[in-house]
SESEDREN-939563 format. One line per 4 residues: number of its first residue (from 0); for each residue z, x, y of N, C-alpha, C. Coordinates in nm, 3 decimals. Example, Ala and Ser with C-alpha at 12.3 -4.5 7.8 and 13.67 -1.06 7.14 Angstrom:
# SESEDREN-939563
0> 0.780,1.319,-0.569,0.780,1.230,-0.450,0.780,1.320,-0.330 ~ 0.708,1.285,-0.225,0.714,1.367,-0.106,0.787,1.290,0.003
//
This chain:
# SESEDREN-939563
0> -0.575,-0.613,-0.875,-0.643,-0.672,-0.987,-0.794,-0.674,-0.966 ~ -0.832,-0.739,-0.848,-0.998,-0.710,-0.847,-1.053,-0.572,-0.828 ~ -0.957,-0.475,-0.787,-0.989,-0.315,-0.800,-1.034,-0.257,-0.932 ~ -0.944,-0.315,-1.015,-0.916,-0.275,-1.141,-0.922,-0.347,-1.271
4> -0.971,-0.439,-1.258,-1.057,-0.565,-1.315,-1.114,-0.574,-1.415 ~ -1.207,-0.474,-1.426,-1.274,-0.412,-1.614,-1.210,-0.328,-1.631 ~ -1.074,-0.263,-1.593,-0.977,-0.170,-1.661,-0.877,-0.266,-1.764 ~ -0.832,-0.330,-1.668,-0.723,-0.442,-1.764,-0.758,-0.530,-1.906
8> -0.734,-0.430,-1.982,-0.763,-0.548,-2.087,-0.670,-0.627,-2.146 ~ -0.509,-0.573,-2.123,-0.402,-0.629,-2.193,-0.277,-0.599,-2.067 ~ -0.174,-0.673,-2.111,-0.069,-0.670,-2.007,0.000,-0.546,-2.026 ~ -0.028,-0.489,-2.160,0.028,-0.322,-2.141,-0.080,-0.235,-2.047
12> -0.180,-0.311,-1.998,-0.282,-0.205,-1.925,-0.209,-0.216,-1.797 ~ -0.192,-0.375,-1.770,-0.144,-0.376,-1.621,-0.068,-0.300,-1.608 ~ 0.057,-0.279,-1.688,0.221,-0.227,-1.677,0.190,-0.128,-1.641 ~ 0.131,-0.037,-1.712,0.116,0.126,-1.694,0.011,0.183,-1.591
16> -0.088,0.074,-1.531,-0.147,0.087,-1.421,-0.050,0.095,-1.280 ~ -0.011,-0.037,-1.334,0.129,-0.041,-1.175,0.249,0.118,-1.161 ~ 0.282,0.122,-1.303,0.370,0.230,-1.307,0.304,0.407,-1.246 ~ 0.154,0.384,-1.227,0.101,0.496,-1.200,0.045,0.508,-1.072
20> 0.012,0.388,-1.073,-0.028,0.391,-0.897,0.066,0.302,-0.801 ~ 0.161,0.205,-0.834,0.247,0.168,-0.725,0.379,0.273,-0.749 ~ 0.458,0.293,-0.874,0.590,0.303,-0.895,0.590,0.478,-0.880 ~ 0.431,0.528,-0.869,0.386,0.662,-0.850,0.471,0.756,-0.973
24> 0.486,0.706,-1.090,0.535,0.768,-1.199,0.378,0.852,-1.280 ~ 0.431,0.951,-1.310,0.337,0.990,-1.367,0.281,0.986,-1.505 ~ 0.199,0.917,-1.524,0.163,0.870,-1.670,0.026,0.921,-1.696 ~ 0.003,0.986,-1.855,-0.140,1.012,-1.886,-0.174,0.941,-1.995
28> -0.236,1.005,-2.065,-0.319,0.879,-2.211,-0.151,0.907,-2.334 ~ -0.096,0.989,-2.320,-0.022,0.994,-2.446,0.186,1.022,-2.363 ~ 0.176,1.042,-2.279,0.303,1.055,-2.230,0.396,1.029,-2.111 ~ 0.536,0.966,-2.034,0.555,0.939,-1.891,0.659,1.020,-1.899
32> 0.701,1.098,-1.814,0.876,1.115,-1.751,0.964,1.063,-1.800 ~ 0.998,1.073,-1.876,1.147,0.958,-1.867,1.245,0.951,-1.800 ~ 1.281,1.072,-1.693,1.367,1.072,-1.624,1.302,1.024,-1.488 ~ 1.221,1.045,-1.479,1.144,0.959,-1.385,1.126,0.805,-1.399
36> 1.092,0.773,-1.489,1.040,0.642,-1.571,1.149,0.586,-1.555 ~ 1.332,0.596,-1.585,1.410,0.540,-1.599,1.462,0.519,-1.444 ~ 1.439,0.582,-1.355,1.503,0.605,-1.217,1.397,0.526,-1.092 ~ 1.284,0.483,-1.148,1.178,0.479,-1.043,1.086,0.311,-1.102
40> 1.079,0.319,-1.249,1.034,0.197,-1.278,1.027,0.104,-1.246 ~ 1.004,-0.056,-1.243,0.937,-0.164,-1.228,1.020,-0.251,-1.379 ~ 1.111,-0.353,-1.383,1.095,-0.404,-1.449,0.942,-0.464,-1.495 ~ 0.908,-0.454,-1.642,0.755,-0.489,-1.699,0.760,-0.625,-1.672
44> 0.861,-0.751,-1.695,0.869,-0.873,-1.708,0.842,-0.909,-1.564 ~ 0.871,-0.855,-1.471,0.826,-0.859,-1.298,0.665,-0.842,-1.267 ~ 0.662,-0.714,-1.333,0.487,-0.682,-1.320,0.437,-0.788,-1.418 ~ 0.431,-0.835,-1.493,0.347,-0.949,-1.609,0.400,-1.068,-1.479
48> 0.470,-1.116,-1.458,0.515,-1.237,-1.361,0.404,-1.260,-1.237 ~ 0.485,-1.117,-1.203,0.367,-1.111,-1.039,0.196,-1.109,-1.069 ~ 0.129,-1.101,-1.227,0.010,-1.090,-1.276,-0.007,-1.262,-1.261 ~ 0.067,-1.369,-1.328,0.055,-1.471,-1.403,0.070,-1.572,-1.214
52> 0.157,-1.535,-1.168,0.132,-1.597,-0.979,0.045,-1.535,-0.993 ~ -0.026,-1.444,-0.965,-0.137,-1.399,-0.861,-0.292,-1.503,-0.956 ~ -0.274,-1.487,-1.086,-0.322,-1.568,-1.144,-0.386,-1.761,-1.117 ~ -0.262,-1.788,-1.102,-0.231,-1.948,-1.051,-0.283,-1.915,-0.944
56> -0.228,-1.805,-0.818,-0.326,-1.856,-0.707,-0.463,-1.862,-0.667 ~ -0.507,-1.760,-0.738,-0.673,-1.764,-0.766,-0.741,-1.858,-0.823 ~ -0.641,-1.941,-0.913,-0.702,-2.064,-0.955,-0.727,-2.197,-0.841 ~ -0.620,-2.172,-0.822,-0.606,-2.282,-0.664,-0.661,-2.263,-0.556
60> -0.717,-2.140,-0.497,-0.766,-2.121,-0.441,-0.933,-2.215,-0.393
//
């Protein structure tokens, strides 16, 4: 998140950030794998979760 910080503007930015650089799926501005995408993915509701903790802890911090 602080890498990528003025990229994120919405939780669909996060999703498809994580899906490209952790889940190493390949995604561009208009298209993903789907056979990839379906076999390799990230539940989205996990990636928005793990956003909203990492969130809280920076607050507390």
């Amino acid at each position: 998140m602080d890498r990528m910080g003025s990229k994120v503007r919405s939780d669909k930015h996060i999703v498809l950030l994580y899906y490209k650089f952790v889940d190493k799926i390949d995604v561009d501005k208009n298209t993903m794998d789907t056979k990839q995408f379906l076999n390799d993915a990230t539940c989205p509701v996990e990636i928005i979760n793990a956003k909203h903790m990492y969130e809280i802890i920076k607050q507390t911090e």
